[in-house]
HTML snippet that shows the backbone in 3Dmol.js (N, CA, C, O; Angstrom):
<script src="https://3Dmol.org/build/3Dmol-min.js"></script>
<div id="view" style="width:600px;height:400px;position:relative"></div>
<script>
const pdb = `
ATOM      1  N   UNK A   1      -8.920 -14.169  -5.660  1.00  0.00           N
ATOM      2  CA  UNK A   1      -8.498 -13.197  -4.656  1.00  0.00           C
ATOM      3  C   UNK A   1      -9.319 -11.926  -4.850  1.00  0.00           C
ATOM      4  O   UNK A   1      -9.345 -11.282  -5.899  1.00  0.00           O
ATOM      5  N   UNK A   2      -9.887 -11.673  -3.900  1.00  0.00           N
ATOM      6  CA  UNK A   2     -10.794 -10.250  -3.852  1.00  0.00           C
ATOM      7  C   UNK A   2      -9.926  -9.238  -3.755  1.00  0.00           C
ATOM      8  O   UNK A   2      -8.826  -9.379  -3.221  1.00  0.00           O
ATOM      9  N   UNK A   3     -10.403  -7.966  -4.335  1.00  0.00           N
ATOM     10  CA  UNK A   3      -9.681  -6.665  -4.435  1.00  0.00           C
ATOM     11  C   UNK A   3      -9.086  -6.408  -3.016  1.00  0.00           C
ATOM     12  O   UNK A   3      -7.895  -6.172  -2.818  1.00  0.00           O
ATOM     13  N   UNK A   4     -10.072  -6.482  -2.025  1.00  0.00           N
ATOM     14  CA  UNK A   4      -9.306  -5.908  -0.674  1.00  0.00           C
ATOM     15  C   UNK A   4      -7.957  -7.102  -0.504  1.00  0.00           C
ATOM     16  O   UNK A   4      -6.847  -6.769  -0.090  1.00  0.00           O
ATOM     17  N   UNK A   5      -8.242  -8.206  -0.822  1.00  0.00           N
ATOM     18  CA  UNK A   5      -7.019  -9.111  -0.062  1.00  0.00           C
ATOM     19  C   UNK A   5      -5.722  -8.559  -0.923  1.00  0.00           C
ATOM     20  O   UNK A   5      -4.647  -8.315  -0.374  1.00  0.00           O
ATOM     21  N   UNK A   6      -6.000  -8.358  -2.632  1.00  0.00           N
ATOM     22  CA  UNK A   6      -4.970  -7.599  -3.277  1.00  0.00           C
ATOM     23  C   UNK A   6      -4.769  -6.350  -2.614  1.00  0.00           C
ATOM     24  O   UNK A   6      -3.556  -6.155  -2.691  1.00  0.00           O
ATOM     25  N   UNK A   7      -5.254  -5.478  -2.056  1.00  0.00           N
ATOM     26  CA  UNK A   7      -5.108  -3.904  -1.077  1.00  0.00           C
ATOM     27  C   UNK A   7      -4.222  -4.179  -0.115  1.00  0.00           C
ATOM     28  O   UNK A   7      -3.235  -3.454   0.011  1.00  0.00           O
ATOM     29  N   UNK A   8      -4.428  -5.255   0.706  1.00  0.00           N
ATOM     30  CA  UNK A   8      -3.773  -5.292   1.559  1.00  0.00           C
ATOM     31  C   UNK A   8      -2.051  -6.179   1.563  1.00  0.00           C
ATOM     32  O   UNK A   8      -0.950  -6.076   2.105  1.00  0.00           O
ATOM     33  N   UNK A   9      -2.678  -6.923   0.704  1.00  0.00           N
ATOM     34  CA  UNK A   9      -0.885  -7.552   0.302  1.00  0.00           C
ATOM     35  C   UNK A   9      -0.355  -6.415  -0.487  1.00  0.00           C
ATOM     36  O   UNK A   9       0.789  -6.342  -0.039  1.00  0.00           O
ATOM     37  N   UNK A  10      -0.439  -5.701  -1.170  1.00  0.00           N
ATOM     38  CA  UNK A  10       0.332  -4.488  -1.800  1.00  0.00           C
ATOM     39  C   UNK A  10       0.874  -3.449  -0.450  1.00  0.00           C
ATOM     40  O   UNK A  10       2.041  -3.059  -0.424  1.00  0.00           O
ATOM     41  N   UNK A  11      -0.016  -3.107   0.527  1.00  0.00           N
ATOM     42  CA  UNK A  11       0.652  -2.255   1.717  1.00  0.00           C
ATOM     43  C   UNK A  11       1.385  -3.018   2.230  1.00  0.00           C
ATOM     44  O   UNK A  11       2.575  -2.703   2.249  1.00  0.00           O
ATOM     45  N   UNK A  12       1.090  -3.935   2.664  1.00  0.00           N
ATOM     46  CA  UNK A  12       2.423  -4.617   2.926  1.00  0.00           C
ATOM     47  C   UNK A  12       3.729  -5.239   2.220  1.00  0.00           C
ATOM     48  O   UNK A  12       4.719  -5.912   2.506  1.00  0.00           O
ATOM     49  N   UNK A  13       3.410  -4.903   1.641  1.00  0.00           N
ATOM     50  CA  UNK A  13       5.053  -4.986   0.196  1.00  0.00           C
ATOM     51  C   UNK A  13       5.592  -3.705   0.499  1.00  0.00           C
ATOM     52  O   UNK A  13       6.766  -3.534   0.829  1.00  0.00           O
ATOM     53  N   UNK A  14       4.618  -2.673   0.374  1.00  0.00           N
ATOM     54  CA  UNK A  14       5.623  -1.640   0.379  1.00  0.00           C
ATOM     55  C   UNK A  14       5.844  -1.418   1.368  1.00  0.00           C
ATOM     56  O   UNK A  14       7.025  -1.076   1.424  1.00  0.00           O
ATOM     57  N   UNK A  15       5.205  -1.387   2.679  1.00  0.00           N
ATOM     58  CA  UNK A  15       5.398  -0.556   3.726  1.00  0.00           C
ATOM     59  C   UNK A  15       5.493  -2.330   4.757  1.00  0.00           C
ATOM     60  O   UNK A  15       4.547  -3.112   4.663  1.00  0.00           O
ATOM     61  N   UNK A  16       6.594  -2.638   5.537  1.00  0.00           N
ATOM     62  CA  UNK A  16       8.160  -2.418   5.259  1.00  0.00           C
ATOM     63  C   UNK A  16       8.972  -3.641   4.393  1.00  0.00           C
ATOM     64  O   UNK A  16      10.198  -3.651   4.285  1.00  0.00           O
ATOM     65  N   UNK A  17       8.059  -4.687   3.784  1.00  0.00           N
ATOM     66  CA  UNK A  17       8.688  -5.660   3.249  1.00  0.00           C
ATOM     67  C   UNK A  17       9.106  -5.191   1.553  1.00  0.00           C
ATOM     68  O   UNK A  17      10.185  -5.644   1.172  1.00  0.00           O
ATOM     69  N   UNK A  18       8.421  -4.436   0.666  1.00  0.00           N
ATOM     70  CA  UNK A  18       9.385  -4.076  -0.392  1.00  0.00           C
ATOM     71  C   UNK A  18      10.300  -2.872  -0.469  1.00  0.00           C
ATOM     72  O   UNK A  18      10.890  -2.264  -1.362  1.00  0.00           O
ATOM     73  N   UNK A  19      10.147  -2.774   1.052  1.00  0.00           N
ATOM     74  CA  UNK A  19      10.737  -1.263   1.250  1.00  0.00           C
ATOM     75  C   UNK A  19      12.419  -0.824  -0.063  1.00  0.00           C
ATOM     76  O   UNK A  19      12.773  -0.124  -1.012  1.00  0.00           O
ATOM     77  N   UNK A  20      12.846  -1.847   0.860  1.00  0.00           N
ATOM     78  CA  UNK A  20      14.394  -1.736   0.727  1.00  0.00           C
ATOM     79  C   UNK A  20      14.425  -1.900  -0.690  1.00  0.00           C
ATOM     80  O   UNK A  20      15.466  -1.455  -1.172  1.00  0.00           O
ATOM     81  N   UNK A  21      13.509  -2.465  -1.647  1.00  0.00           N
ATOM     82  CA  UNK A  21      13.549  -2.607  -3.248  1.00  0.00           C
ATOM     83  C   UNK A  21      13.517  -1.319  -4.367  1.00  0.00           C
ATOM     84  O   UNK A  21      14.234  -1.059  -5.333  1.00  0.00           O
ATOM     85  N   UNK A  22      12.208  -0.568  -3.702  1.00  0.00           N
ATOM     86  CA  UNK A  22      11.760   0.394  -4.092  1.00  0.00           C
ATOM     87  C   UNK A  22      12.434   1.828  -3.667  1.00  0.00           C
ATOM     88  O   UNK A  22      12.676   2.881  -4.257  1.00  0.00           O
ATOM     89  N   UNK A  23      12.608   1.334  -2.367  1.00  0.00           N
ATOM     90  CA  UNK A  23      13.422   2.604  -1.647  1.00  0.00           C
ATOM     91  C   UNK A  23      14.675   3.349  -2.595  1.00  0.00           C
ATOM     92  O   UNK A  23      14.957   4.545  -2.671  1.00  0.00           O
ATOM     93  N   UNK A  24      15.234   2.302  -3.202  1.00  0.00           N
ATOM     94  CA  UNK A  24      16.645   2.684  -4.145  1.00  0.00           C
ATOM     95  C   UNK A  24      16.238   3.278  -4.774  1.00  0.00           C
ATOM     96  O   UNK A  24      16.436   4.486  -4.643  1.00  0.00           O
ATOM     97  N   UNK A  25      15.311   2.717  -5.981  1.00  0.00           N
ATOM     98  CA  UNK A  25      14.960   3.648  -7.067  1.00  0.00           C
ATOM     99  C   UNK A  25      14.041   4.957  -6.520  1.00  0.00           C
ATOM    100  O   UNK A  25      14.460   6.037  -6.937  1.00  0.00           O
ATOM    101  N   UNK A  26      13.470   4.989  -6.102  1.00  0.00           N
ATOM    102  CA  UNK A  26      12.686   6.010  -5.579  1.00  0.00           C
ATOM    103  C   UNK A  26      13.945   7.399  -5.184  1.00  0.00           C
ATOM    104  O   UNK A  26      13.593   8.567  -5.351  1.00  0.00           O
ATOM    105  N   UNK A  27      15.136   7.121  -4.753  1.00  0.00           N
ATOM    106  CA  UNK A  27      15.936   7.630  -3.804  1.00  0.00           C
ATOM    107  C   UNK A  27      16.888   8.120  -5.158  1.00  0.00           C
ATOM    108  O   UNK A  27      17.504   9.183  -5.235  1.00  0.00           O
ATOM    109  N   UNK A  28      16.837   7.214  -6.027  1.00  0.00           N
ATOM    110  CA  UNK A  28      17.433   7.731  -7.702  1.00  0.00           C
ATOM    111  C   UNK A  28      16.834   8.647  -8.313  1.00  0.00           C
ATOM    112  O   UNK A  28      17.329   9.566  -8.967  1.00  0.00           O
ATOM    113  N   UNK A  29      15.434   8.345  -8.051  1.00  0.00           N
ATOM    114  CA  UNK A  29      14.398   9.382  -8.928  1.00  0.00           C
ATOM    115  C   UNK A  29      14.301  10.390  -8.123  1.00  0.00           C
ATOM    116  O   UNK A  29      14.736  11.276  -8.858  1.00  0.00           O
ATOM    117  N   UNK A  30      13.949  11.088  -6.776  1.00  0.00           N
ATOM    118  CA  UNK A  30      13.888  12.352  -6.249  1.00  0.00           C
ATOM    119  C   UNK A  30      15.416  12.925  -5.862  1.00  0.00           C
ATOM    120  O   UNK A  30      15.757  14.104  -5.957  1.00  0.00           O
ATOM    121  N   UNK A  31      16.082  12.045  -5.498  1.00  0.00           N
ATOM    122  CA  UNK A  31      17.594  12.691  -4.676  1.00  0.00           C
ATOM    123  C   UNK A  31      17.778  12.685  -3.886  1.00  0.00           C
ATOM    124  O   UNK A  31      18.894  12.953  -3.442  1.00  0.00           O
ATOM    125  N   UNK A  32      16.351  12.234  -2.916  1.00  0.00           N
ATOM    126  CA  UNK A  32      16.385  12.490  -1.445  1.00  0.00           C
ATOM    127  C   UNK A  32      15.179  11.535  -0.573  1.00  0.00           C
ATOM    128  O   UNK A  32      13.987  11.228  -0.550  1.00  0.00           O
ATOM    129  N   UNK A  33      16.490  11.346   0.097  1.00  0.00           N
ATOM    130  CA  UNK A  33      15.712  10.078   0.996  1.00  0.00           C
ATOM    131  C   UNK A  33      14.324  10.766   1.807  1.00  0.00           C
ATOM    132  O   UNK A  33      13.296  10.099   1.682  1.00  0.00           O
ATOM    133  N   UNK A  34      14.241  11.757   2.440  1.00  0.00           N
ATOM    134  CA  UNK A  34      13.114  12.229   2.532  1.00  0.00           C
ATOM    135  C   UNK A  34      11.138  11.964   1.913  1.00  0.00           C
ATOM    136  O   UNK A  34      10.040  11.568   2.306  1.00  0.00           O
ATOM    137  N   UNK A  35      12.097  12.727   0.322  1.00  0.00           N
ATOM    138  CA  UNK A  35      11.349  12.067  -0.526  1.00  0.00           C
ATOM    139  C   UNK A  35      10.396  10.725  -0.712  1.00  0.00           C
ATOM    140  O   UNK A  35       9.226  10.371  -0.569  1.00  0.00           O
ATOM    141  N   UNK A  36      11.971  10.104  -1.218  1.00  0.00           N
ATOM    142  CA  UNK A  36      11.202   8.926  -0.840  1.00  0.00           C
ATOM    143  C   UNK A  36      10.724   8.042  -0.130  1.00  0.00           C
ATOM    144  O   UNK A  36      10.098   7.119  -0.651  1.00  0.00           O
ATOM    145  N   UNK A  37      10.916   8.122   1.283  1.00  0.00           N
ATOM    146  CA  UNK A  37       9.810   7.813   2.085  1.00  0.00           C
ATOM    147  C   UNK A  37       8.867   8.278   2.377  1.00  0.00           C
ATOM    148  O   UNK A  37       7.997   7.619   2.948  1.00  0.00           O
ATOM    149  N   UNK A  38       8.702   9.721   2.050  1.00  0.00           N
ATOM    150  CA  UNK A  38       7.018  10.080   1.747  1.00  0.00           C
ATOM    151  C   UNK A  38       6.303   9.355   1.034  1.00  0.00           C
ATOM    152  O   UNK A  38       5.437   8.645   1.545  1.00  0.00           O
ATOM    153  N   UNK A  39       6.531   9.391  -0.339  1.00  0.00           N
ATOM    154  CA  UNK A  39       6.480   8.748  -1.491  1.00  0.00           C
ATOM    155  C   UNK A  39       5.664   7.344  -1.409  1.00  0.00           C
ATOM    156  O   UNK A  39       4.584   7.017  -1.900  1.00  0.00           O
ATOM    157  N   UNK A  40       6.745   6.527  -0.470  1.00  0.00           N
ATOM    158  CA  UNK A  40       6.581   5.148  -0.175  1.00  0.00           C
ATOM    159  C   UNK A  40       5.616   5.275   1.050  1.00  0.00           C
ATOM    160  O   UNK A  40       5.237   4.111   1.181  1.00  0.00           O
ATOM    161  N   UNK A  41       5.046   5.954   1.949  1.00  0.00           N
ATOM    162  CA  UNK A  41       4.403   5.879   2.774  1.00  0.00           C
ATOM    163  C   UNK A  41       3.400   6.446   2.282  1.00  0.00           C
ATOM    164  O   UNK A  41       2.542   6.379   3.161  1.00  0.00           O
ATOM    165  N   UNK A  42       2.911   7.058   1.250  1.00  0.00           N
ATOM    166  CA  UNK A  42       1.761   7.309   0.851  1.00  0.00           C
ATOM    167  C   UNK A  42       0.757   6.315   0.229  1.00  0.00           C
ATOM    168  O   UNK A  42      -0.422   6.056   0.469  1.00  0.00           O
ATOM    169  N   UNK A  43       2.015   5.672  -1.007  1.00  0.00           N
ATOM    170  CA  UNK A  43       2.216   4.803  -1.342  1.00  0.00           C
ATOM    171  C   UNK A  43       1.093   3.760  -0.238  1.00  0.00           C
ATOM    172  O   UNK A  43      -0.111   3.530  -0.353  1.00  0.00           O
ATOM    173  N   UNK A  44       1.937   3.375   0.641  1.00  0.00           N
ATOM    174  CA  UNK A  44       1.570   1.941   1.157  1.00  0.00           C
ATOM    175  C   UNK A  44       0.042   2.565   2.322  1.00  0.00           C
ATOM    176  O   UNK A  44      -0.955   1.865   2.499  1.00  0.00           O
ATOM    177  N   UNK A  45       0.235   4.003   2.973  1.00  0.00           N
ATOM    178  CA  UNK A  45      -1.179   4.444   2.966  1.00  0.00           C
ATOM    179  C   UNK A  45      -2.549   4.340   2.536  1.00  0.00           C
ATOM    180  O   UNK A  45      -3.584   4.190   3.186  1.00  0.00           O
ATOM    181  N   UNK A  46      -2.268   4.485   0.919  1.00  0.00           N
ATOM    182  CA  UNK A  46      -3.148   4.705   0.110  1.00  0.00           C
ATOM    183  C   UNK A  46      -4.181   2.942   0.513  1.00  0.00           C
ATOM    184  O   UNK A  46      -5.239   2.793   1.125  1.00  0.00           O
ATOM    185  N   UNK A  47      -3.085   1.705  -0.289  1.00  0.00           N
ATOM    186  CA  UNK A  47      -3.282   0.499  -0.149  1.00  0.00           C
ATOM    187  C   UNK A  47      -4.078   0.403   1.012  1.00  0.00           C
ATOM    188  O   UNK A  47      -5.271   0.569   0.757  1.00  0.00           O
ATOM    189  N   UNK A  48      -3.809   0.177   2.283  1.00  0.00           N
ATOM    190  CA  UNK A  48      -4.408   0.057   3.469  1.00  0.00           C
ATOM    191  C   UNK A  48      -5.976   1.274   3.860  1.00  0.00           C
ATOM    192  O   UNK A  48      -6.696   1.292   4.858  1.00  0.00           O
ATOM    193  N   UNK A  49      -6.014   2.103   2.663  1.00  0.00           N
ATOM    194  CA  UNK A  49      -7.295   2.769   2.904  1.00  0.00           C
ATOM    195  C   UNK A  49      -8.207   1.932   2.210  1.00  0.00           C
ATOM    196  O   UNK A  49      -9.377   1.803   2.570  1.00  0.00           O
ATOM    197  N   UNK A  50      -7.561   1.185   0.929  1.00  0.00           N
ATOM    198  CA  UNK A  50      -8.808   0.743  -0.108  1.00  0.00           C
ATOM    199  C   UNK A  50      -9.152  -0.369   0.625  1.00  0.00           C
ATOM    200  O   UNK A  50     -10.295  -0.823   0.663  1.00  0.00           O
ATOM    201  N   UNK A  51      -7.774  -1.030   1.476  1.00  0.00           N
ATOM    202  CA  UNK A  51      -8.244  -1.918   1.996  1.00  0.00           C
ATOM    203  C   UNK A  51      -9.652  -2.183   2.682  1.00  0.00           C
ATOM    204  O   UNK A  51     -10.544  -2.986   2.410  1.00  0.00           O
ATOM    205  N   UNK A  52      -9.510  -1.079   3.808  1.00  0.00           N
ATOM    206  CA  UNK A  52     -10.345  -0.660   4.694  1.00  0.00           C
ATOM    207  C   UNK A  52     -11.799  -0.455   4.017  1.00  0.00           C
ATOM    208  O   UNK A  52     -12.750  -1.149   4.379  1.00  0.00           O
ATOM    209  N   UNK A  53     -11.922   0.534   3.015  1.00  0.00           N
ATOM    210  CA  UNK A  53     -12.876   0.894   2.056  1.00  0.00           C
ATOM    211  C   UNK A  53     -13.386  -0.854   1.577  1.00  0.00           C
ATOM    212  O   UNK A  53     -14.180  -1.421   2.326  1.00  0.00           O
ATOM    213  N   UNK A  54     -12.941  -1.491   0.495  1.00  0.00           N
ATOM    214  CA  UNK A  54     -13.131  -2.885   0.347  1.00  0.00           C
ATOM    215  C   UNK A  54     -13.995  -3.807   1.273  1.00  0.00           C
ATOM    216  O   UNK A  54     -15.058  -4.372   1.014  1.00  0.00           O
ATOM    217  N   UNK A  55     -13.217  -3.807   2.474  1.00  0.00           N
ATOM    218  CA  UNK A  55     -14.266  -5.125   3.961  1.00  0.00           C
ATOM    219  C   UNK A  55     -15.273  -3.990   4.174  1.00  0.00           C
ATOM    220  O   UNK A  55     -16.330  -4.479   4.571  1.00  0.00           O
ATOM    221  N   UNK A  56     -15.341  -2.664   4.059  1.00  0.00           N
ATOM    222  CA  UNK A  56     -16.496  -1.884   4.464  1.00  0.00           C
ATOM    223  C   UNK A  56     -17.926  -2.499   3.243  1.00  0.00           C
ATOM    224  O   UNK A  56     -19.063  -2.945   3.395  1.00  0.00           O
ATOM    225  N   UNK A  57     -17.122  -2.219   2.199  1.00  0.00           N
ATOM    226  CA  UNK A  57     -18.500  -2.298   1.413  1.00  0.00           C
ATOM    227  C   UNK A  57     -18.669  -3.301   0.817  1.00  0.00           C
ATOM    228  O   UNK A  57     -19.414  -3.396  -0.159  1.00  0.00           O
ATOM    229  N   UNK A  58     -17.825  -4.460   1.437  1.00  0.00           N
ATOM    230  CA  UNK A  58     -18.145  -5.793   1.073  1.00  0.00           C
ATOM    231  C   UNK A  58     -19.073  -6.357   2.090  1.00  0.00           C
ATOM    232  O   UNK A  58     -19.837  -7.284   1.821  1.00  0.00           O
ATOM    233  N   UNK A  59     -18.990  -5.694   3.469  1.00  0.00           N
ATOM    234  CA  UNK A  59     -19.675  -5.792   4.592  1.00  0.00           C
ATOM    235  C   UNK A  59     -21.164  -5.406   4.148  1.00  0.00           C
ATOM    236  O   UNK A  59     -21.925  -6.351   4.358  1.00  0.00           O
ATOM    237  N   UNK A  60     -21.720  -4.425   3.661  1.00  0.00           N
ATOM    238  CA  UNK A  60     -22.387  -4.173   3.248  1.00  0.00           C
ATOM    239  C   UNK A  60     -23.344  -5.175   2.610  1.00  0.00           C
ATOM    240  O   UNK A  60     -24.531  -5.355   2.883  1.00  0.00           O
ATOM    241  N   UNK A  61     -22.759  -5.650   1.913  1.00  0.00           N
ATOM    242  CA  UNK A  61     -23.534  -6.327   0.854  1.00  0.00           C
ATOM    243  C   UNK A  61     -23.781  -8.080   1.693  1.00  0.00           C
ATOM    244  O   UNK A  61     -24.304  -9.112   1.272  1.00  0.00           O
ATOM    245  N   UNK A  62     -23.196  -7.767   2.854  1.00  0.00           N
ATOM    246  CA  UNK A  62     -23.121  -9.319   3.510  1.00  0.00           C
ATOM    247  C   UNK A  62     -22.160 -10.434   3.004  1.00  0.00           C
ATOM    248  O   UNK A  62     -22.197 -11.646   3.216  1.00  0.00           O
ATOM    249  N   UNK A  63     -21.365  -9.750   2.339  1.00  0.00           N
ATOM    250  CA  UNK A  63     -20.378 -10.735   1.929  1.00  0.00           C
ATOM    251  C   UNK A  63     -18.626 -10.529   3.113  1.00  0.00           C
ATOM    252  O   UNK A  63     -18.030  -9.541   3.541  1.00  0.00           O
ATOM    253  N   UNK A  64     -18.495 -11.369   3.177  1.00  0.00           N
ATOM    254  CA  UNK A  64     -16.857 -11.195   4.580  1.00  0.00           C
ATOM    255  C   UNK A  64     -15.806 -11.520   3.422  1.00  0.00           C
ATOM    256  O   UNK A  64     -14.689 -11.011   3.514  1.00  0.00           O
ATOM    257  N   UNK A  65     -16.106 -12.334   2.347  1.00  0.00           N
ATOM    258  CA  UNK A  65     -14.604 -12.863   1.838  1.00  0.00           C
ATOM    259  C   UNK A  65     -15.094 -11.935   0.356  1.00  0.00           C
ATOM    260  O   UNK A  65     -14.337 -11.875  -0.614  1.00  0.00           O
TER     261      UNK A  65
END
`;
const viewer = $3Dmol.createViewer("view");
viewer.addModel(pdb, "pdb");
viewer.setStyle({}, {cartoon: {color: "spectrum"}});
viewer.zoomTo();
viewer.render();
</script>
C-alpha cells in the first residue's frame, strides 16, 4: 500500500466514519464539542492534503499506483 492510499483511508476514518469513536475522547480531552470537531476536521484535512500532495508527486515521477 502506497503512502497516498494510507492518506486517504486515514481521512476517511476520521472524517465521518471514525468520527463517532474519536469524537468522545476528543470531547473528554477539550470539554467542548466545538473543539473537537475542529480538532477532528483538521485532523482528517490534513490526511486528504498529503493525499493530494502523494498522486501529485507520484505523478511526477510517472508512476499512478
Amino acid at each position: 500500500m502506497l503512502y497516498k492510499d494510507m492518506a486517504l483511508m486515514l481521512a476517511l476514518f476520521f472524517n465521518p466514519f471514525g468520527f463517532d469513536a474519536v469524537q468522545y475522547s476528543l470531547l473528554l480531552l477539550t470539554g467542548s464539542l466545538w473543539k473537537a470537531n475542529f480538532v477532528l476536521y483538521c485532523i482528517a484535512g490534513s490526511f486528504f492534503g498529503l493525499y493530494i500532495w502523494f498522486t501529485k508527486s507520484l505523478n511526477k515521477f510517472g508512476k499512478s499506483e
